[in-house]
GULUMTOR-958147 format. One record per atom (N, C-alpha, C, O, CB): residue in three letters; atom name; y, x, z; residue number from 1; chain. Coordinates in steps of 0.1 Angstrom, whole numbers, padded with zeros to 4 digits, always signed. Atoms other than C-alpha are relative to their C-alpha. Glycine has a CB too. Example, Ala and Ser with C-alpha at 12.3 -4.5 7.8 and 13.67 -1.06 7.14 Angstrom:
residu,atome,north,east,up,num,chaine
ALA,N,-0012,+0009,+0000,1,A
ALA,CA,-0045,+0123,+0078,1,A
ALA,C,+0012,+0009,+0000,1,A
ALA,O,+0012,+0019,+0007,1,A
ALA,CB,+0000,-0010,+0012,1,A
SER,N,-0011,-0009,+0000,2,A
SER,CA,-0011,+0137,+0071,2,A
SER,C,+0011,-0008,+0008,2,A
SER,O,+0022,-0003,+0009,2,A
SER,CB,+0005,+0004,-0014,2,A
! end
This chain:
residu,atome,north,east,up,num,chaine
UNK,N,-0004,+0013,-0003,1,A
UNK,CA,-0515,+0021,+0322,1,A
UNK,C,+0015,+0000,+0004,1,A
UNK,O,+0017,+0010,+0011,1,A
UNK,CB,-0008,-0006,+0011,1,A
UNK,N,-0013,+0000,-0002,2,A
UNK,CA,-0476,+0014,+0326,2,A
UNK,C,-0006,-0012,+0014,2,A
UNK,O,-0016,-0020,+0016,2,A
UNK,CB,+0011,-0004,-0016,2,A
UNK,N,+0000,-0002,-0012,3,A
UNK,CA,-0470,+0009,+0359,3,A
UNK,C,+0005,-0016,+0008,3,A
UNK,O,+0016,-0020,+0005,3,A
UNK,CB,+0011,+0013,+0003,3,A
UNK,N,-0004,+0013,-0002,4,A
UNK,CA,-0468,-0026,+0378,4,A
UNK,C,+0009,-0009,+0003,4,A
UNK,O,+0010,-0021,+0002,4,A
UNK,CB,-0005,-0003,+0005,4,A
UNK,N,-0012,+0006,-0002,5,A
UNK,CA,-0434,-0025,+0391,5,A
UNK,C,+0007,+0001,-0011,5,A
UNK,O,+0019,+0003,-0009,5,A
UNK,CB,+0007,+0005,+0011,5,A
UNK,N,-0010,-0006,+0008,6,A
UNK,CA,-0420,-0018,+0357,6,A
UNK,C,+0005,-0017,-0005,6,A
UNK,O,-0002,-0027,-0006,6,A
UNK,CB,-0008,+0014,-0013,6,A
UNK,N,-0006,+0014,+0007,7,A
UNK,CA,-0394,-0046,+0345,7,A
UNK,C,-0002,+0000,-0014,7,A
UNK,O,+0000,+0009,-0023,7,A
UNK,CB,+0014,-0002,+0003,7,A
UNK,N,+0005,+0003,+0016,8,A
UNK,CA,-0406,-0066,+0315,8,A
UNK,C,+0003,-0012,-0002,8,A
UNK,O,+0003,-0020,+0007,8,A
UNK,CB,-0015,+0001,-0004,8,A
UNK,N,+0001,+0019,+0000,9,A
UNK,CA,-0401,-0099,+0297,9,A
UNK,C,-0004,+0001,-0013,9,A
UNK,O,-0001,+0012,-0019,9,A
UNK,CB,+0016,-0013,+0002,9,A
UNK,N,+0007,+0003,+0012,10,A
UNK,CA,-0418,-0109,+0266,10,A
UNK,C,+0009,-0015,-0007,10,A
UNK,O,+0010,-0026,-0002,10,A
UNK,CB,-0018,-0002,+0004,10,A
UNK,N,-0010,+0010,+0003,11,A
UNK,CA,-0394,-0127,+0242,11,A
UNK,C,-0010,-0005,-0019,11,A
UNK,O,-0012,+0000,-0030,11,A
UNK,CB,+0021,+0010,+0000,11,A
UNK,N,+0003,+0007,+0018,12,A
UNK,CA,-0410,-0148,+0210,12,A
UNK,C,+0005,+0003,-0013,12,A
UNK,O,+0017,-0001,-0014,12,A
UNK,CB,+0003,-0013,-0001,12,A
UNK,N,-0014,-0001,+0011,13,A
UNK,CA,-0396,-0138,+0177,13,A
UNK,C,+0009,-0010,-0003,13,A
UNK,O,+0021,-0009,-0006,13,A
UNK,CB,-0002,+0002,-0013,13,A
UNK,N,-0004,+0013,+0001,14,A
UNK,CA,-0393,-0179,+0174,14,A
UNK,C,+0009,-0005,+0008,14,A
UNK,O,+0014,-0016,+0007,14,A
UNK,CB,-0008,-0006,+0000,14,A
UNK,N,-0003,+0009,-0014,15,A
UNK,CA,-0379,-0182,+0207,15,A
UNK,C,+0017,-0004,+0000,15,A
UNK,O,+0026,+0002,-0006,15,A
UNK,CB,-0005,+0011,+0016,15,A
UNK,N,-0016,+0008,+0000,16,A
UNK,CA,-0346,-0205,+0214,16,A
UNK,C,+0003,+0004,+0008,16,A
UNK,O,-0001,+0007,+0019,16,A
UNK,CB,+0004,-0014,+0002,16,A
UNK,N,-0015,-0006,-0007,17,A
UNK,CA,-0314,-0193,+0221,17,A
UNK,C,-0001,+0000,+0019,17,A
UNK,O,-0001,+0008,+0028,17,A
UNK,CB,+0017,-0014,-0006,17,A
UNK,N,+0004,+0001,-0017,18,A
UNK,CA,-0319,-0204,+0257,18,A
UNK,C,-0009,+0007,+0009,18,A
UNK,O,-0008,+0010,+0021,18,A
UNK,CB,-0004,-0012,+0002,18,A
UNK,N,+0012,-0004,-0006,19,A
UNK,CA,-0351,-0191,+0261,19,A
UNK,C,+0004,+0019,-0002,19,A
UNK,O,-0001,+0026,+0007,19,A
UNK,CB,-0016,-0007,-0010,19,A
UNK,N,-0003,-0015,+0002,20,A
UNK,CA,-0338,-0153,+0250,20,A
UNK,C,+0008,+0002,+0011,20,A
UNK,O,+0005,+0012,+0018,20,A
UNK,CB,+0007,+0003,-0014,20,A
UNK,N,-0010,-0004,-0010,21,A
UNK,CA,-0309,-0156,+0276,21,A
UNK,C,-0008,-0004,+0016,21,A
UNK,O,-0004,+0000,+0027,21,A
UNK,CB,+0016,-0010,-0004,21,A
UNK,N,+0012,+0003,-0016,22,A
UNK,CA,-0335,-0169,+0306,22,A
UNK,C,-0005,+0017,+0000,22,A
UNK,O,-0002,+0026,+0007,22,A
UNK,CB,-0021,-0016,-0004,22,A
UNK,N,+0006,-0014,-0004,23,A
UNK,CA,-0355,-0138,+0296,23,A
UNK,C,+0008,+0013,+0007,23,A
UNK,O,+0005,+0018,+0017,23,A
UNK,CB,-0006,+0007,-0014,23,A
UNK,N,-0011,-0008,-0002,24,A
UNK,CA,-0325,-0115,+0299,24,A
UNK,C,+0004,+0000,+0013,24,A
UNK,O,+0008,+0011,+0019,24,A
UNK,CB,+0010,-0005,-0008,24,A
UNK,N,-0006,+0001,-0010,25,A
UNK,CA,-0317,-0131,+0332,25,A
UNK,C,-0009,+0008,+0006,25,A
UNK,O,-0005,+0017,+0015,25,A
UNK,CB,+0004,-0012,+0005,25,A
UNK,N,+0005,+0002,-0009,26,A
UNK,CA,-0348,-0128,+0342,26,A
UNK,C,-0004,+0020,+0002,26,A
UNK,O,-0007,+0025,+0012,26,A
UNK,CB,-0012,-0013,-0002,26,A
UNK,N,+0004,-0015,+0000,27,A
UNK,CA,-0354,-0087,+0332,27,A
UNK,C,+0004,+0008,+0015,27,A
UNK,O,-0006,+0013,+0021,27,A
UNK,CB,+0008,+0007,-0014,27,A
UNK,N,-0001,-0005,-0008,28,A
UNK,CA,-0337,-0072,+0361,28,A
UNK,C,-0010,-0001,+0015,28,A
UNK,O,-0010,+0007,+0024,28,A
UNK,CB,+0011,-0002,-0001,28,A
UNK,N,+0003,+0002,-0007,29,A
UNK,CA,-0359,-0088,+0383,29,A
UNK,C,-0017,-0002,+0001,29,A
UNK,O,-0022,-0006,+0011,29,A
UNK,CB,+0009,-0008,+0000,29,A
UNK,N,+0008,+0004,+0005,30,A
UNK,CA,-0392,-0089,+0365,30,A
UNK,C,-0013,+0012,+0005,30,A
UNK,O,-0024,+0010,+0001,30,A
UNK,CB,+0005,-0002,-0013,30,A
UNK,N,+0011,-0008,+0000,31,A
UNK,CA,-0410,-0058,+0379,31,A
UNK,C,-0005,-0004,+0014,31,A
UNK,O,-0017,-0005,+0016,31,A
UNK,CB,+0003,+0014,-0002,31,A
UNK,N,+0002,+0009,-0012,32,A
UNK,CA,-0402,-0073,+0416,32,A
UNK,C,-0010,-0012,+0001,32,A
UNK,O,-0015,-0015,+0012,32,A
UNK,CB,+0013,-0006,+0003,32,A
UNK,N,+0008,+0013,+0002,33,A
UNK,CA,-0423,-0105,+0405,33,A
UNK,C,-0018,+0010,-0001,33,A
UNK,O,-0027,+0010,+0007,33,A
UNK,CB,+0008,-0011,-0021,33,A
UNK,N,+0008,-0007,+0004,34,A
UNK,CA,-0448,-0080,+0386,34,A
UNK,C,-0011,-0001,+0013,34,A
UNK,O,-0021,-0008,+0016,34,A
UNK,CB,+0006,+0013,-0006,34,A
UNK,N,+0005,-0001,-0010,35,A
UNK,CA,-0454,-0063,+0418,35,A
UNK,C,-0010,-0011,+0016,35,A
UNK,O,-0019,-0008,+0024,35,A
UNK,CB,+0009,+0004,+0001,35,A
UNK,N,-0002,+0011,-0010,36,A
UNK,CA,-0455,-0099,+0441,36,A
UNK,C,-0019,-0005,-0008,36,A
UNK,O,-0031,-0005,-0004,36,A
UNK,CB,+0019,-0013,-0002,36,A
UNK,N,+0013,+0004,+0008,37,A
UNK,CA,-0483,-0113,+0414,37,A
UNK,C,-0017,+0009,+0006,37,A
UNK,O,-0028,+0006,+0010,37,A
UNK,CB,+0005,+0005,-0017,37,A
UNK,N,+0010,-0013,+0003,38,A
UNK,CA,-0505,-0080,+0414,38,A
UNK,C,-0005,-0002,+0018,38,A
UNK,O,-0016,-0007,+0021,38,A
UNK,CB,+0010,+0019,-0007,38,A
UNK,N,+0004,+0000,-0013,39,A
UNK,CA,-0507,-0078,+0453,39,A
UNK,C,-0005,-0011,+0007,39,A
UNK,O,-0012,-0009,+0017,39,A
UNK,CB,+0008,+0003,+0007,39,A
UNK,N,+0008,+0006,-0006,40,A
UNK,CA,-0515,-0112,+0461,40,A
UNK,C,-0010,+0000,-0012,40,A
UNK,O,-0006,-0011,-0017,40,A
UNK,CB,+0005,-0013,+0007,40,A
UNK,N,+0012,+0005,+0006,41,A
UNK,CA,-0544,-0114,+0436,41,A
UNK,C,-0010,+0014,+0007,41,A
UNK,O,-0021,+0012,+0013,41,A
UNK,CB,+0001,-0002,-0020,41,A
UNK,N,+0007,-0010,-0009,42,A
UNK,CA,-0556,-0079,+0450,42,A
UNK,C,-0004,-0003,+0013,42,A
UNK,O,-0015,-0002,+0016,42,A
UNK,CB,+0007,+0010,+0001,42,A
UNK,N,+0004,+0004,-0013,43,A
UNK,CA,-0554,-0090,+0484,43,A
UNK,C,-0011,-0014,+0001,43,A
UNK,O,-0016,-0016,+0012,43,A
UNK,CB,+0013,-0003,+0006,43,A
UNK,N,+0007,+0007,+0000,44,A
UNK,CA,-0574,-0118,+0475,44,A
UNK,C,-0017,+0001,-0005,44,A
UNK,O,-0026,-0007,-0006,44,A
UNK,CB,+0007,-0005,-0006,44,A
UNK,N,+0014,+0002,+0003,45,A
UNK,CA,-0605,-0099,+0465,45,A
UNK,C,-0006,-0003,-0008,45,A
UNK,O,+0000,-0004,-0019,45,A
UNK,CB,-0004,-0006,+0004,45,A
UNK,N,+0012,+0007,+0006,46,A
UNK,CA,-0635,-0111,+0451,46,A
UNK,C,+0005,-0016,-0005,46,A
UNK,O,+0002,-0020,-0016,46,A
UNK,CB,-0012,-0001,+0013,46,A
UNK,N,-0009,+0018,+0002,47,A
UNK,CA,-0615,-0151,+0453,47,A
UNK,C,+0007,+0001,-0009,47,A
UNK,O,+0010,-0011,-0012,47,A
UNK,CB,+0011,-0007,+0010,47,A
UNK,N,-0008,-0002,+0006,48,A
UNK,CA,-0592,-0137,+0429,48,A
UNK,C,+0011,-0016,+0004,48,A
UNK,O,+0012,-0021,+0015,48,A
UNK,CB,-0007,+0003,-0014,48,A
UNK,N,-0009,+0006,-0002,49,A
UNK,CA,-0565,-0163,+0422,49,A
UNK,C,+0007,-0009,-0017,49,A
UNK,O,+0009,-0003,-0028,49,A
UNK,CB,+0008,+0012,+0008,49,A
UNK,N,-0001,+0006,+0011,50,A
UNK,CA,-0555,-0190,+0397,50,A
UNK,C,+0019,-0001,-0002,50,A
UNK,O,+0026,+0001,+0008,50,A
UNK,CB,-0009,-0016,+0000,50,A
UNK,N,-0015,-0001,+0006,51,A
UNK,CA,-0519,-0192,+0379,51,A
UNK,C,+0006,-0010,+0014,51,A
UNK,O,+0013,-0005,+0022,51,A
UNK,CB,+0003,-0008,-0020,51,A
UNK,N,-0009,+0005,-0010,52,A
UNK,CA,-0509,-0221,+0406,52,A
UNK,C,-0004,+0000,+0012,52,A
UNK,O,+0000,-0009,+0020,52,A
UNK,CB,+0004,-0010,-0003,52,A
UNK,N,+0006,-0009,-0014,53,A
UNK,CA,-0527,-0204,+0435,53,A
UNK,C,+0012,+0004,+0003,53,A
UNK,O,+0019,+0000,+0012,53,A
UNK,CB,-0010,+0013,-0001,53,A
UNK,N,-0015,-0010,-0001,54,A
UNK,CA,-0499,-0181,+0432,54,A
UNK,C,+0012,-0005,-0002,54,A
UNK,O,+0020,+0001,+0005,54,A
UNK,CB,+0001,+0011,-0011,54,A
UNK,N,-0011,+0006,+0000,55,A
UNK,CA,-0472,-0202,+0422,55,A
UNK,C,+0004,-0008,+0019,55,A
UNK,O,+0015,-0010,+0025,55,A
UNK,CB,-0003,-0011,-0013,55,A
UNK,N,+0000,+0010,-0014,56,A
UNK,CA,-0480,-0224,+0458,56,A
UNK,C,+0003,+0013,+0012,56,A
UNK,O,+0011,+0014,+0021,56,A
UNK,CB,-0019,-0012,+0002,56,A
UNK,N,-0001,-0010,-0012,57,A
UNK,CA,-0488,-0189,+0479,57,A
UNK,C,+0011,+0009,+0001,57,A
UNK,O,+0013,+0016,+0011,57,A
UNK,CB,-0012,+0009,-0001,57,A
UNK,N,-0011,-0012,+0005,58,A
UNK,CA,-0458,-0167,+0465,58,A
UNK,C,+0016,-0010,+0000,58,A
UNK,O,+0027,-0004,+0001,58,A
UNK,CB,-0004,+0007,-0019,58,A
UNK,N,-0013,+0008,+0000,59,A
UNK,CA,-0431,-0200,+0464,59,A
UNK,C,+0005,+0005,-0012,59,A
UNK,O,+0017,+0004,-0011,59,A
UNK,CB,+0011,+0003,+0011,59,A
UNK,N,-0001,-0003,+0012,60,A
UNK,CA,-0428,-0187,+0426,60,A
UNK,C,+0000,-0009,-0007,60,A
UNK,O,-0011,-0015,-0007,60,A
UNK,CB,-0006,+0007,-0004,60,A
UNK,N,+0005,+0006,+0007,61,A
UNK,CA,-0422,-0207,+0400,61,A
UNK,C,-0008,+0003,-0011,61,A
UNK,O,-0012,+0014,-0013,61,A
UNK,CB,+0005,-0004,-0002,61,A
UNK,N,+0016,-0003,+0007,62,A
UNK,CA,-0449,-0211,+0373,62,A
UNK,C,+0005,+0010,-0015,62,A
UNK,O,-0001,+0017,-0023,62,A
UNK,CB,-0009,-0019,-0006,62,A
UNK,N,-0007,-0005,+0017,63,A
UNK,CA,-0425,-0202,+0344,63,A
UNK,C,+0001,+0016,+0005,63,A
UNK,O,-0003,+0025,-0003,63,A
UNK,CB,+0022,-0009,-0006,63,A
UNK,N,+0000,-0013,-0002,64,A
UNK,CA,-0422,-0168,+0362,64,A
UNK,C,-0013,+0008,+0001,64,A
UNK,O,-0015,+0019,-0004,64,A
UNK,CB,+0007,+0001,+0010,64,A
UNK,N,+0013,-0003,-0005,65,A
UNK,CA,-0455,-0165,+0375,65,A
UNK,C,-0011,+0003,-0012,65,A
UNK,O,-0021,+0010,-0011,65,A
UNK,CB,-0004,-0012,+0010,65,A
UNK,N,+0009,+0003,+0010,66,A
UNK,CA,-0472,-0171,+0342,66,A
UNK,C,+0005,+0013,-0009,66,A
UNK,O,-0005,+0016,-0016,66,A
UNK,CB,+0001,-0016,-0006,66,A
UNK,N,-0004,-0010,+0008,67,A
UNK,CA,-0455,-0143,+0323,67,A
UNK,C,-0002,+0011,+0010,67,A
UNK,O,-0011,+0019,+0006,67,A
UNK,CB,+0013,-0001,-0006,67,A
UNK,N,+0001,-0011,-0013,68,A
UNK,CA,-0453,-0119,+0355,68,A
UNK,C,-0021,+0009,-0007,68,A
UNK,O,-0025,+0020,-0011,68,A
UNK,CB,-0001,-0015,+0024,68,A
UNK,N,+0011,-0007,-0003,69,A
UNK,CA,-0492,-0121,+0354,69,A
UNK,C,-0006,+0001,-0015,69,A
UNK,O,-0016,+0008,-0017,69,A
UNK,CB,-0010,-0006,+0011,69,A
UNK,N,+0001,-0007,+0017,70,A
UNK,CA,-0493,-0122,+0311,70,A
UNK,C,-0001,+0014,+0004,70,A
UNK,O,-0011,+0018,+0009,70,A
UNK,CB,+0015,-0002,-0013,70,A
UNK,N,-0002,-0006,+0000,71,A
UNK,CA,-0477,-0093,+0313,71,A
UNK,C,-0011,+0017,+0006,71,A
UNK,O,-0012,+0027,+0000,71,A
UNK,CB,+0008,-0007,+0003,71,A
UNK,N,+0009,-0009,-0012,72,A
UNK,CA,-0503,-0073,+0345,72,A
UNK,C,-0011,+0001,-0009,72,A
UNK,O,-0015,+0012,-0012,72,A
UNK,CB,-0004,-0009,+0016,72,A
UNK,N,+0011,-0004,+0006,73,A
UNK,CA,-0532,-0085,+0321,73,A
UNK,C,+0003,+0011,-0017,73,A
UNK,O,-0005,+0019,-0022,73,A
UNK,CB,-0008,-0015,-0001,73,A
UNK,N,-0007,-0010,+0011,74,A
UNK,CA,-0514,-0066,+0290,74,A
UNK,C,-0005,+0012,-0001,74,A
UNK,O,-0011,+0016,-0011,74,A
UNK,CB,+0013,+0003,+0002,74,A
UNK,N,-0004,-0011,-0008,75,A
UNK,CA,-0510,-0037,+0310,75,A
UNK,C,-0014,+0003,+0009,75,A
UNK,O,-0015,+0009,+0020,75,A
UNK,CB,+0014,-0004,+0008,75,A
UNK,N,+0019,-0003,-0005,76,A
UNK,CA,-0550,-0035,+0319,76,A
UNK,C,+0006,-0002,+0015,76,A
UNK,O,-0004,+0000,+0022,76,A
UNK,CB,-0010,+0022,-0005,76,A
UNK,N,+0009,+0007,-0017,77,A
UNK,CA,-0545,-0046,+0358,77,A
UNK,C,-0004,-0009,+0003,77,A
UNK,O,-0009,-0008,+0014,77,A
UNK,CB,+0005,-0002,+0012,77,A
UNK,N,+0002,+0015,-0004,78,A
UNK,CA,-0553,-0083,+0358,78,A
UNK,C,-0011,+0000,-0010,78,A
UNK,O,-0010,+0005,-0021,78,A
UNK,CB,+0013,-0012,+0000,78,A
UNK,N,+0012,+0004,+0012,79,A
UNK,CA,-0588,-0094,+0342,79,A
UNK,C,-0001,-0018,-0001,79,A
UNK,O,+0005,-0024,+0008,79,A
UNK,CB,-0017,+0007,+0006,79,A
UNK,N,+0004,+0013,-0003,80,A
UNK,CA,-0599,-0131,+0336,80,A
UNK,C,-0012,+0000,+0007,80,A
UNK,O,-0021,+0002,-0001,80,A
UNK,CB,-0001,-0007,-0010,80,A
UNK,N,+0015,+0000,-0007,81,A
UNK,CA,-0630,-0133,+0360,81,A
UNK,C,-0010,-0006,-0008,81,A
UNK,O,-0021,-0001,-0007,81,A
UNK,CB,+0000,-0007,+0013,81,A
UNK,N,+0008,+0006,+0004,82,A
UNK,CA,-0646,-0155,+0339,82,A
UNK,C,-0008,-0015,+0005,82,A
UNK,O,-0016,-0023,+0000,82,A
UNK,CB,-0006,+0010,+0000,82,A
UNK,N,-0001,+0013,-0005,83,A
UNK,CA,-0646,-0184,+0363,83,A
UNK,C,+0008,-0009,+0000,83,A
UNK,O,+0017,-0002,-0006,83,A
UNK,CB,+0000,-0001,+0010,83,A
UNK,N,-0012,+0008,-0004,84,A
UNK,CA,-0621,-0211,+0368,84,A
UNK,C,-0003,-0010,+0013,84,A
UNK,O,-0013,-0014,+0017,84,A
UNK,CB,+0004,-0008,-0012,84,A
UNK,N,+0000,+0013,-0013,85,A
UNK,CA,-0611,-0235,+0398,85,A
UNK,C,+0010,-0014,-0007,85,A
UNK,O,+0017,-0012,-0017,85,A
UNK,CB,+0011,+0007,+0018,85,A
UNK,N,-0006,+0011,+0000,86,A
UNK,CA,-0595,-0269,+0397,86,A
UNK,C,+0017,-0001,+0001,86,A
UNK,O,+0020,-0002,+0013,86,A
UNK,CB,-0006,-0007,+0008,86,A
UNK,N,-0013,+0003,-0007,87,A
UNK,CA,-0558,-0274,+0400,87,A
UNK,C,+0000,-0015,+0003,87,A
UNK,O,-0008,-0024,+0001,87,A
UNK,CB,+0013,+0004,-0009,87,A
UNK,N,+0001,+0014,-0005,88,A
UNK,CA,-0545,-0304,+0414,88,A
UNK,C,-0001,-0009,-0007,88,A
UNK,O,-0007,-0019,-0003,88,A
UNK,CB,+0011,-0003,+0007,88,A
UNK,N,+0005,+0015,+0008,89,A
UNK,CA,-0547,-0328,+0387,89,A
UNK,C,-0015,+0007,-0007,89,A
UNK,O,-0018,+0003,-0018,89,A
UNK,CB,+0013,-0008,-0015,89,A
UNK,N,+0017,+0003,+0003,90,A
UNK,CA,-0587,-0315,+0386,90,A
UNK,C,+0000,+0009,-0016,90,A
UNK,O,-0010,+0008,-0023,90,A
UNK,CB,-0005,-0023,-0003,90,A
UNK,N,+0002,-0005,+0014,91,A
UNK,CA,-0580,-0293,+0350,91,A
UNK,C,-0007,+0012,+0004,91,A
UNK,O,-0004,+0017,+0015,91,A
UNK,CB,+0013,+0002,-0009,91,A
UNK,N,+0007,-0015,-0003,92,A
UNK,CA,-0603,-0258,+0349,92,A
UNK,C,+0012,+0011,-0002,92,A
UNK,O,+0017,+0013,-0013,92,A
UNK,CB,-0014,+0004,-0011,92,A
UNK,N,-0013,-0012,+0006,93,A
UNK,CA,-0576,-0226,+0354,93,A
UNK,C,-0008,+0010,+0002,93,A
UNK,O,-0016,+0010,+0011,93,A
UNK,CB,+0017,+0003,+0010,93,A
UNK,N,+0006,-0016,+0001,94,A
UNK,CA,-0590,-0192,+0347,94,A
UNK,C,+0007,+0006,+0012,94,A
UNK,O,+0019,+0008,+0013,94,A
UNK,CB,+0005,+0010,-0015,94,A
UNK,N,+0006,-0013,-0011,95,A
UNK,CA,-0599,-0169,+0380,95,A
UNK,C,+0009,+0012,-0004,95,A
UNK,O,+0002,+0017,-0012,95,A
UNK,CB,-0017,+0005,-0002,95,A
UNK,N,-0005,-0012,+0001,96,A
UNK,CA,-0576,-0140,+0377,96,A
UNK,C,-0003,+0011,+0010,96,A
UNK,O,+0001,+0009,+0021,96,A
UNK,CB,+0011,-0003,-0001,96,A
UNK,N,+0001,-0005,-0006,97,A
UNK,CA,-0588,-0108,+0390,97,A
UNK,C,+0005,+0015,+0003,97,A
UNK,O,+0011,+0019,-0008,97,A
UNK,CB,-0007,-0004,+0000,97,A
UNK,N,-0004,-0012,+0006,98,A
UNK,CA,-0579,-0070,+0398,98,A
UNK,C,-0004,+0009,-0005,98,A
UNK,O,-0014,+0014,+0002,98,A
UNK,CB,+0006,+0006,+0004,98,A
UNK,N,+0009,-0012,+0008,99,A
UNK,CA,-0590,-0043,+0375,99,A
UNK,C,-0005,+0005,+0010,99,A
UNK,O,-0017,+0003,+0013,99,A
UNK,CB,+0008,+0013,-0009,99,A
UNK,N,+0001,-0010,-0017,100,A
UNK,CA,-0589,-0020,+0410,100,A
UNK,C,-0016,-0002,+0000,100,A
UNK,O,-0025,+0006,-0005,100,A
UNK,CB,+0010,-0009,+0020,100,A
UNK,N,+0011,+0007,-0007,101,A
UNK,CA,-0618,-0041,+0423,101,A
UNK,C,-0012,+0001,-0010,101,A
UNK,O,-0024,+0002,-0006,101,A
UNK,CB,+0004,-0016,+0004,101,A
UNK,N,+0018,-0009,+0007,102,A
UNK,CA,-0642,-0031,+0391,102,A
UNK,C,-0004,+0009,+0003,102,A
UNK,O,-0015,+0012,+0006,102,A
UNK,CB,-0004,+0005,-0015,102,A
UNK,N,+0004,-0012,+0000,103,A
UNK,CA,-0634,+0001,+0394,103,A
UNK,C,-0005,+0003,+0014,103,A
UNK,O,-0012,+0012,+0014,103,A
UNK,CB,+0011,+0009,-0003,103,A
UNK,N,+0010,-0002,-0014,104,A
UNK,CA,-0647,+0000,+0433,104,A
UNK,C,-0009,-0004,+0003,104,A
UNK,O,-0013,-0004,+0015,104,A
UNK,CB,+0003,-0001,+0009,104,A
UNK,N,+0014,+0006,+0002,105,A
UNK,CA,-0675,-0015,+0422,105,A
UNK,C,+0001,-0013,+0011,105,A
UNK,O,-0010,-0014,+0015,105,A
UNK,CB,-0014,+0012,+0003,105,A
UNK,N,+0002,+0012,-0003,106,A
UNK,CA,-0667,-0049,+0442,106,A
UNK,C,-0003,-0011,-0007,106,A
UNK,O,-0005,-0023,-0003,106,A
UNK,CB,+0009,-0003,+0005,106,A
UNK,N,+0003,+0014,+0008,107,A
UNK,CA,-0675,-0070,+0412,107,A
UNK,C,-0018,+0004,-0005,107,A
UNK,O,-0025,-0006,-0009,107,A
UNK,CB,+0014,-0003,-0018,107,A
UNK,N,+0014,-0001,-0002,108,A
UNK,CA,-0710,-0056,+0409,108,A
UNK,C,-0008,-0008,+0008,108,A
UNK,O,-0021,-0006,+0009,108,A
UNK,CB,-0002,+0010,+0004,108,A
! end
């Protein structure tokens, strides 16, 4: 498994001019996020944690947050639980949880 602080950005082949130079900005900074992602959903357990869980608990925005934790599930640490919760306008968001927590048999 490559490692959770490692800086990453995932750039579209399609992707606009703008969107290549965001990524760019954002690389130096991207393993720091990685890390931020990964620990609150770990710390969370069994509750895991939905994309704007983490955007609201971390003060992250979503555009970061949502690639951060792409990225974690990539990279085998983040699973989809297989549940979802509500966000605020009531839509179902996929449960995100940490690999860790199979392997210590807490999802048994």
């Amino acid at each position: 498994m490559n490692p959770v602080s490692r800086d990453t950005v995932v750039i579209a082949r399609n992707a606009q001019r703008t969107s290549i130079l965001a990524a760019n900005d954002a690389y130096p900074k991207s393993g720091t996020n990685r890390r931020k992602v990964y620990e609150y959903i770990l710390a969370q357990g069994l509750r895991g944690a939905t994309d704007q869980e983490m955007e609201k608990a971390l003060k992250i925005d979503g555009n970061t947050i949502r690639p951060s934790r792409g990225s974690l599930v990539k990279d085998g640490w983040l699973i989809d639980s297989g549940t979802t919760r509500p966000n605020d306008k009531g839509h179902a968001c996929i449960v995100w949880r940490a690999v860790e927590q199979l392997e210590q048999g807490q999802l048994l």
